[in-house]
N, C-alpha and C positions, 0 to 999 in steps of 0.2 A: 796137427799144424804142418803145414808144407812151409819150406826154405824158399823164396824167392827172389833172386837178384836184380836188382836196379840201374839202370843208368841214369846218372844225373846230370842235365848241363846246362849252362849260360854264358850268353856274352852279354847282355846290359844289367848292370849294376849286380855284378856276376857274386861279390861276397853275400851283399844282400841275400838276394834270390836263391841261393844255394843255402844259408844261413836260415832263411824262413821256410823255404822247401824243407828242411830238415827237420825243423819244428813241428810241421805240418804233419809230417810222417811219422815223427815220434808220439805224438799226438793220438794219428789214428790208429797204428798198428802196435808201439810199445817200443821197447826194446830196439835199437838200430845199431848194425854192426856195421862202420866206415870202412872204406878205402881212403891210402892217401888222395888227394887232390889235385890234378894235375892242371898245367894250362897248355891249351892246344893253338895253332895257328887254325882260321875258320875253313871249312873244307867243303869245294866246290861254289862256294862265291867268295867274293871280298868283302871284310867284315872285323871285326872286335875281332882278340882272341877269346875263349873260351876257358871257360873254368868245369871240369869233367873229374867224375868219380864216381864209384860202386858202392850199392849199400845192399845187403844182405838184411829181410825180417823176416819174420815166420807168421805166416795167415792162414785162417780156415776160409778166407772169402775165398767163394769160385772166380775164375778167369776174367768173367764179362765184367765181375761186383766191383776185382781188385783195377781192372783197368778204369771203367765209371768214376773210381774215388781219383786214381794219380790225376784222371783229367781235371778232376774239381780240382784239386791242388793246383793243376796248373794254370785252370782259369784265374783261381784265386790270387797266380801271380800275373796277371794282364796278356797269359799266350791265350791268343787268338787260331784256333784251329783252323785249318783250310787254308792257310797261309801257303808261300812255296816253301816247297822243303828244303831245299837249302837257304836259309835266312838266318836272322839276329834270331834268337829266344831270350827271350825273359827267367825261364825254368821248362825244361826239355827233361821230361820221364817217361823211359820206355822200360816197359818189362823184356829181363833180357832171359830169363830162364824160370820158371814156374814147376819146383824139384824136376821132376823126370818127364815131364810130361814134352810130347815132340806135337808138332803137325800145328795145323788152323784151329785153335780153339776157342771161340764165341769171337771172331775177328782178330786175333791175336797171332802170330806169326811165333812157332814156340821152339826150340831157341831162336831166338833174335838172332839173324844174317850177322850185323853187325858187330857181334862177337867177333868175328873172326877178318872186318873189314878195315877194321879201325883201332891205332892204336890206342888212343885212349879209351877205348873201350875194355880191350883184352889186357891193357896193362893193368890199372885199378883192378879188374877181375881176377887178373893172376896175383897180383899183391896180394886181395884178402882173401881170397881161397885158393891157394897155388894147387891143391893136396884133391878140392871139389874136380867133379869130373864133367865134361860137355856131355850132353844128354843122347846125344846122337853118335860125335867123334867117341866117347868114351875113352876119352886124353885128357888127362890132367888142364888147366889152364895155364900151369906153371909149363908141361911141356909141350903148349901148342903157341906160346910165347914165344917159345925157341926157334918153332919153327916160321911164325912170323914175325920179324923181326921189325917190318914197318920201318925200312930206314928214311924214307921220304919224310915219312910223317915225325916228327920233333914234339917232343913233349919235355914240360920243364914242371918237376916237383914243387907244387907251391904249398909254401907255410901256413896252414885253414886251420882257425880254432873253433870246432863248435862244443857247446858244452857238452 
């Protein structure tokens, strides 16, 4: 079983769709280990805020299988692929790490850029694995937090209960 990190995000009907996303996921893969929840302001267009967070599960599927399924998930919540990339989502899952594994693999970009772009990305990541290590940087995410601190970017811990 390999460990593989998630990002999770929405601005329309954002408890919802994060709430049923997670269903979805526990579903297919089992076991889901949270990040707090955060809310972001939208970034690079004007927009809803956002509701953002990490989940850690463990999968035998290969690369191309585990990305195939998040997209069904995310059709299954009305995102529309080929959209512009900066816009509203419904539910936004990107594979942000796949254990150790670096480089392009089956169209997969491995770690995900965006670890290290965005705070709500690397925040939730260093929350639930402060101690896990970047596959590439091989630095804590607890200490590459430090080193970006994302002051631009505002994040506000919000209150998420899922079972």
């Amino acid at each position: 079983m390999t460990t593989v990190f998630l990002s999770l995000g929405s601005n329309i009907d954002r408890q919802h769709n994060i709430g049923s996303g997670l269903d979805d996921l526990a579903a297919a893969f089992g076991e889901l280990r949270l990040s707090p929840v955060y809310e972001s302001e939208a970034v690079g267009f004007k927009g809803s805020p956002f509701f953002n967070l990490v989940v850690a599960l463990d999968t035998d599927l290969p690369v191309a299988e585990l990305a195939d399924r998040l997209r069904d998930i995310e059709r299954a919540h009305g995102r529309v692929r080929g959209e512009k990339k900066f816009a509203s989502r419904t539910l936004d899952i990107d594979i942000l790490t796949y254990g150790e594994l670096t480089g392009e693999i089956d169209g997969v970009s491995l770690p995900r850029d965006e670890i290290l772009k965005h705070a709500f990305v690397l925040r939730p990541l260093a929350d639930l694995a402060p101690r896990a290590e970047h596959p590439v940087l091989k630095r804590t995410y607890a200490a590459l937090l430090e080193d970006y601190r994302f002051p631009e970017q505002r994040l506000w811990l919000v209150p998420f209960v899922w079972p």
